[in-house]
MARMI-808158 format. One record per residue (C-alpha): residue number from 1; residue in three letters; x, z, y. Coordinates in steps of 0.001 Angstrom, whole numbers, plus 500000, padded with zeros to 6 digits. Last residue first. Example, Ala and Ser with C-alpha at 12.3 -4.5 7.8 and 13.67 -1.06 7.14 Angstrom:
# residues 2
 seq type   east     up  north
   2  ser 513670 507140 498940
   1  ala 512300 507800 495500
//
This chain:
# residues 264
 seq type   east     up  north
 264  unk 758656 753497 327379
 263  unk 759997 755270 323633
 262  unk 757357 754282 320532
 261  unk 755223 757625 319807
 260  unk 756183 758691 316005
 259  unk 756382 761835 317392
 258  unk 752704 761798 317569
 257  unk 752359 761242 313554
 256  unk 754991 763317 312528
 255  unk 752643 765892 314219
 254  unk 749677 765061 312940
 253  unk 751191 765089 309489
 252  unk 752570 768709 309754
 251  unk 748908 769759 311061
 250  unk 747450 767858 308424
 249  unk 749891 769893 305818
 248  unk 748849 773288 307359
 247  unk 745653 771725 307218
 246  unk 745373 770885 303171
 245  unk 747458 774780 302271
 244  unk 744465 776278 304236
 243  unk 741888 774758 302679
 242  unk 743171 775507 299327
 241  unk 742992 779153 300527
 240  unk 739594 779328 302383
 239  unk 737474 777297 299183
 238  unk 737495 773763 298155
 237  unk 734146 773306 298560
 236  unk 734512 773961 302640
 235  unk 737121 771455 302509
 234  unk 734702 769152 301078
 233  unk 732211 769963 303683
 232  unk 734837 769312 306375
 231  unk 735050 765860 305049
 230  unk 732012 764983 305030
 229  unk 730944 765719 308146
 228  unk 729299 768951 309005
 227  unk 725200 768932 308894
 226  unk 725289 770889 305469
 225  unk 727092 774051 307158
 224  unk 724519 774074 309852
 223  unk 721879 773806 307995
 222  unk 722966 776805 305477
 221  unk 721734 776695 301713
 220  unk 724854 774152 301197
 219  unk 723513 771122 298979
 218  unk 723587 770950 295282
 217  unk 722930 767356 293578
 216  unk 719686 766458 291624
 215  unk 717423 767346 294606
 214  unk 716356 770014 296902
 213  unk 719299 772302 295516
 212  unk 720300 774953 297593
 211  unk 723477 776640 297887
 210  unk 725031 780114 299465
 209  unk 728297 780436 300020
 208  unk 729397 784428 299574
 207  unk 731917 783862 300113
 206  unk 733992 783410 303470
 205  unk 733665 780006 305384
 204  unk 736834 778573 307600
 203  unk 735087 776408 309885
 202  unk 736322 773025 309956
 201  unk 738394 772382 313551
 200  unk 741423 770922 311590
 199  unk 739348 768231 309981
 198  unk 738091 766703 313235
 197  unk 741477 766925 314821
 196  unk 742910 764951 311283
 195  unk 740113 762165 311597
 194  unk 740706 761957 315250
 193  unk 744156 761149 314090
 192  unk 743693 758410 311765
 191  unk 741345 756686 314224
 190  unk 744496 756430 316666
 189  unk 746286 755181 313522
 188  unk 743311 752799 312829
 187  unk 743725 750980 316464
 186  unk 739946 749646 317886
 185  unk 738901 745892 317708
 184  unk 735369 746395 317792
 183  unk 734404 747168 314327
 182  unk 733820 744825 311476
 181  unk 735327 746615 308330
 180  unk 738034 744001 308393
 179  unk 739796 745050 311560
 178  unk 740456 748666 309444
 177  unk 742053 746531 305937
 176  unk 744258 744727 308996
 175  unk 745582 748077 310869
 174  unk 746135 749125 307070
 173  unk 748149 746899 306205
 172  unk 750491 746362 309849
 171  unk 750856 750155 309066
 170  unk 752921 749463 305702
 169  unk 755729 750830 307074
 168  unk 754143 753588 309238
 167  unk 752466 755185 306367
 166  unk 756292 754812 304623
 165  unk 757469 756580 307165
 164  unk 754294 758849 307799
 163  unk 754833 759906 304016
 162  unk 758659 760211 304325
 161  unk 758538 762692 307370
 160  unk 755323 764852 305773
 159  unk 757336 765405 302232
 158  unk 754626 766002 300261
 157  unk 754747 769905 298301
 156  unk 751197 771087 299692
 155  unk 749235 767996 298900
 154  unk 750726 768614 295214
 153  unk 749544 771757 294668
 152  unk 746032 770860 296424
 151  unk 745274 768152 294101
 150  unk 746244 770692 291194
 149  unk 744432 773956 292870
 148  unk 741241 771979 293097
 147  unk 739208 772955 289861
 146  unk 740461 776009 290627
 145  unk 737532 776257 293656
 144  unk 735015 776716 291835
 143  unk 736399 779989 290265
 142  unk 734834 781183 293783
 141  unk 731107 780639 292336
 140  unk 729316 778923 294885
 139  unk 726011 780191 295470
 138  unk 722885 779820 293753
 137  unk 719309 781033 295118
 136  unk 716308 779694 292626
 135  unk 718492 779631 289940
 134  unk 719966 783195 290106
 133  unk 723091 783536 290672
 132  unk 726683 781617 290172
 131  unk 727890 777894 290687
 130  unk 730317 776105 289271
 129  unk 730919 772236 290601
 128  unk 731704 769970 287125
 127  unk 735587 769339 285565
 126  unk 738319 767815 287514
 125  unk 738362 767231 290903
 124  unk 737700 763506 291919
 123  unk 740645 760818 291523
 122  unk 741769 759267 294552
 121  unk 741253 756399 296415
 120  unk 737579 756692 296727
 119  unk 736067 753662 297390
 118  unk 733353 754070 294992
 117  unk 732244 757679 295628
 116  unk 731197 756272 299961
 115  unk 731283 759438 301816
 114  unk 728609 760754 302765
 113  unk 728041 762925 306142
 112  unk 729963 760733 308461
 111  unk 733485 761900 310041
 110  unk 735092 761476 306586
 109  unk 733773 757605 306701
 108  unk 736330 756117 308534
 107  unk 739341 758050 306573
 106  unk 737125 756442 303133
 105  unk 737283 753666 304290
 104  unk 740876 753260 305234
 103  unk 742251 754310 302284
 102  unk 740201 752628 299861
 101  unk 741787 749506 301965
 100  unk 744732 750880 301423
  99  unk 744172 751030 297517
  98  unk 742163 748303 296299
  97  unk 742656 749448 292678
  96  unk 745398 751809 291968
  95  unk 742626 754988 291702
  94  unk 745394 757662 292517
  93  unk 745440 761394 291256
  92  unk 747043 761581 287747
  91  unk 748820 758337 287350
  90  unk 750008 758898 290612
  89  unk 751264 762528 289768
  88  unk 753247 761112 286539
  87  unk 755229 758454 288415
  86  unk 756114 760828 291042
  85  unk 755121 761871 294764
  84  unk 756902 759902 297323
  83  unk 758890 756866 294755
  82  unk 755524 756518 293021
  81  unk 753749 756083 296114
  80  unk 755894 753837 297580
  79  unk 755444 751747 294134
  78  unk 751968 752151 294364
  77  unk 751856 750581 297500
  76  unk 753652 747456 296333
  75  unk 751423 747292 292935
  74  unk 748528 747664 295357
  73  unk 749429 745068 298203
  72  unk 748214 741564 297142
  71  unk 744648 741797 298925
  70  unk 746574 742749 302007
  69  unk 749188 740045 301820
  68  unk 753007 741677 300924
  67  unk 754906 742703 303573
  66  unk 758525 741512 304288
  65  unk 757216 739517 307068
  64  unk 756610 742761 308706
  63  unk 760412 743662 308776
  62  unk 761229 745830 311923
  61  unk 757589 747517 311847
  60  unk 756186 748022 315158
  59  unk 756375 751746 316390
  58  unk 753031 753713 316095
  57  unk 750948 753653 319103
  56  unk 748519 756697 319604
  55  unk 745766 756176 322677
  54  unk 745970 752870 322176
  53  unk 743429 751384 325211
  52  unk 739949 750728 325053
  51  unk 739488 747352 326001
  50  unk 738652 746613 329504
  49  unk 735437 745909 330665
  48  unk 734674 742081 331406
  47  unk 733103 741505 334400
  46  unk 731302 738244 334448
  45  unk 731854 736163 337468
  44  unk 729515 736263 340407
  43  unk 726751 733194 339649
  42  unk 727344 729773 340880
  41  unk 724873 729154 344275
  40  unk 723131 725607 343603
  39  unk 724926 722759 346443
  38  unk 722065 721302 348152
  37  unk 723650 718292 349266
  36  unk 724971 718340 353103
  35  unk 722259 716629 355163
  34  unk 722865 713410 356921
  33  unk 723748 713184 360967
  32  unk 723452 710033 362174
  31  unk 726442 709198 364711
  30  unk 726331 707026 367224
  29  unk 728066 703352 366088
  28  unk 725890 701406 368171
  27  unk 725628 699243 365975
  26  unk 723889 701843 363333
  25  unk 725056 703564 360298
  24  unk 728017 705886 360915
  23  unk 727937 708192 358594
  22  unk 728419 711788 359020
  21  unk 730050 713834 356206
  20  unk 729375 717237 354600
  19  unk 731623 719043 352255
  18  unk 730974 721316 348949
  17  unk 733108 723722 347260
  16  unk 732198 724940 344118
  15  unk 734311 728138 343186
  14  unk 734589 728837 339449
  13  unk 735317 732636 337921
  12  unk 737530 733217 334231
  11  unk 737461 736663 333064
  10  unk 740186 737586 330486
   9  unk 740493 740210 328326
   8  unk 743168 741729 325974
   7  unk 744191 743337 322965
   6  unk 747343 744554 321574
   5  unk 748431 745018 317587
   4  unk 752274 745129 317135
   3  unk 751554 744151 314015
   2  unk 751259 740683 314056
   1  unk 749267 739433 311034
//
């Protein structure tokens, strides 16, 4: 796959020309005039509208080749992750299987309202949600959120520079694992960073947070709260100060990210 990824468009029009003769048919050689042949007016050419253009270019790879094939990338991408974050955190926190792929799914879906549990790439919080009250009107019970200190503890210490390096590495990866979901051909690092703007502008939420539960799992009691994207809400969850720690580190990120801006 080439990873300097660029689209284009073409629109290709036809002219039909069409000439009329005279033919001379009798002896006396004056001219009968025939009819030019009905020549059927060609519609206008199609317009083609212009693909969206990248808004966010990353720099092309220098050794793409190098890559393994998409469907052959975990142990490779678990190897960058080991060298980033440690042996004994990526046993901890990372489902290996289908990893960038996992990736990129799951960074579509944040902006949705579910998120699909399956193609997580990471391991879920430990223990159960805690909740306090009476049954009829729970809220969330702030030692919820301790349940997240470990993921959060290690968000916080990532090296931003060497994450978007090796991000940008492998980019040619993920660009593909995106393409494959079916959309329009659109440019995953440009995706990437709506993500991170959409997460950034989460509402920071003081407790009380009150819950309802019109089914099995527990919903936020507030409409407004429960109609944020999926991602948001799990900041919410997380509580104020782990969600603080997770965008001061988006904010590094998106920045790494922009400056990674190939030179015109």
């Amino acid at each position: 796959m080439n990873e300097d990824i660029k689209w284009t468009a073409a629109a290709l029009a036809v002219l039909g020309l069409a000439a009329a003769g005279y033919i001379y048919y009798s002896r006396s050689h004056k001219p009968v005039p025939v009819e030019a042949p009905v020549v059927a007016a060609k519609p206008p050419p199609a317009v083609v509208p212009d693909e969206p253009a990248i808004k966010h270019p990353l720099p092309v790879s220098e050794a793409p080749q190098r890559l393994p094939p998409l469907n052959e990338s975990d142990q490779s991408m678990q190897s960058a992750l080991v060298d980033l974050i440690g042996r004994d955190s990526v046993e901890r926190f990372i489902i290996p299987k289908e990893l960038i792929r996992h990736i990129v799914v799951s960074v579509d879906n944040m902006p949705e309202q579910k998120v699909a549990e399956r193609m997580r790439p990471v391991r879920p919080a430990a223990g159960r949600l805690v909740t306090t009250g009476p049954e009829e009107s729970p809220v969330l019970d702030p030692a919820n959120y301790e349940r997240y200190k470990p993921q959060v503890q290690l968000i916080g210490t990532i090296d931003s520079k060497r994450l978007v390096a090796t991000y940008v590495r492998y980019y040619a990866l993920f660009q593909e694992a995106y393409e494959s979901l079916g959309h329009p051909p659109k440019y995953f690092n440009d995706r990437l960073i709506e993500v991170i703007d959409q997460l950034l502008m989460t509402p920071e939420v003081r407790d009380p947070i009150a819950l309802a539960r019109p089914n099995v799992q527990y919903e936020f009691a507030d409409a407004k709260l429960e109609s944020l994207a999926a991602g948001q809400k799990a900041l919410i969850r997380m509580g104020p100060d782990n969600a603080k720690v997770v965008k001061d580190k988006l904010r590094e990120l998106r920045s790494e990210l922009i400056a990674q801006r190939p030179a015109r």
